[in-house]
C-alpha positions in Angstrom: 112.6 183.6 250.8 109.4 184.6 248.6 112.1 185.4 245.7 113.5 181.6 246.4 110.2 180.3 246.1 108.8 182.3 242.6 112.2 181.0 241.0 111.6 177.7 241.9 107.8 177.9 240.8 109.1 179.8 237.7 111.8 176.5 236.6 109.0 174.3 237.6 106.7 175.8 235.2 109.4 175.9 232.6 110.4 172.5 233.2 106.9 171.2 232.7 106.3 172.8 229.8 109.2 171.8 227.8 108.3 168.2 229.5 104.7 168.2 228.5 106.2 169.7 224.8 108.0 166.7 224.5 105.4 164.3 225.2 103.1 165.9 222.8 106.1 165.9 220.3 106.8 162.0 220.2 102.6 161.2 221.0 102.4 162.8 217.8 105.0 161.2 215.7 103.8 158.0 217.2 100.6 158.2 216.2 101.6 159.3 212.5 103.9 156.0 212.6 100.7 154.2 213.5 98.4 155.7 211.1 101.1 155.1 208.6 101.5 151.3 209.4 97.6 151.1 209.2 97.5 152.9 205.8 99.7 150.3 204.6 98.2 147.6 206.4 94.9 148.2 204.5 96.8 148.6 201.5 98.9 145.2 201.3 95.3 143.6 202.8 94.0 145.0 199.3 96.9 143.4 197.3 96.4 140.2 199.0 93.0 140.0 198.2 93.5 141.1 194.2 96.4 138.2 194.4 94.2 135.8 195.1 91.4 136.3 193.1 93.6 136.2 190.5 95.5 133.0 191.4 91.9 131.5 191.7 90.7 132.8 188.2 94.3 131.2 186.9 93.7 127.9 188.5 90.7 127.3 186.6 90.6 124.2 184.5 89.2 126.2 181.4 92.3 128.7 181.8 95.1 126.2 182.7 94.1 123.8 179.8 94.4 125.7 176.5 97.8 126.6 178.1 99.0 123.3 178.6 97.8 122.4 175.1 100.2 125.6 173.9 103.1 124.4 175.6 102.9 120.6 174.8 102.2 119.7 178.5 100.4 116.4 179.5 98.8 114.8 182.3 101.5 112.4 184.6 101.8 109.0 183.7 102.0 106.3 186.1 105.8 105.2 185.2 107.1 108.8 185.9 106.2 108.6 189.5 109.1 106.9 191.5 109.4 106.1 195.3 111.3 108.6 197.5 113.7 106.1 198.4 114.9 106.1 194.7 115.7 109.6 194.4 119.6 109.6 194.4 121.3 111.6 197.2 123.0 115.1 196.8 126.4 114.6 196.6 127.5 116.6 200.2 124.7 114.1 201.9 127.1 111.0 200.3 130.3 112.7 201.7 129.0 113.2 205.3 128.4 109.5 205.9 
């Protein structure tokens, strides 16, 4: 009976350590996943931050102007502007009705 018993105790113990392995295992790739996801986080947070000073320093009147003069562009006039309902429909919209 006391041989049945230290068996038992002895796969217990064996069975919790290979449990209690295995938890540590995935805790630990789990929390490099995490730290991971955070490094990146931080990192695209930078980019973002870079990518829109920069689009602010490029909307700047004294930047967008000497580019427009370069490239011929000038302000709207009145008579390009046309109501929506003059836009001419795609030609699948005109075949569906």
């Amino acid at each position: 009976m006391l041989r049945f018993f230290v068996v038992g105790a002895l796969f217990t113990v064996i069975a919790s350590a290979y449990a209690l392995y295995s938890i540590n295992t995935t805790t630990r790739s789990i929390a490099d996943d995490v730290k991971e996801k955070e490094r990146l986080r931080e990192e695209l947070i930078s980019s973002m931050a870079i990518l829109k000073a920069e689009r602010a320093y490029l909307s700047r009147p004294e930047v967008i102007e000497p580019l427009a003069r370069r490239y011929g562009m000038r302000p709207v006039k009145g008579e390009q502007l046309i109501d929506r309902s003059q836009l001419p429909r795609p030609a699948h919209t005109r075949e569906a009705r």
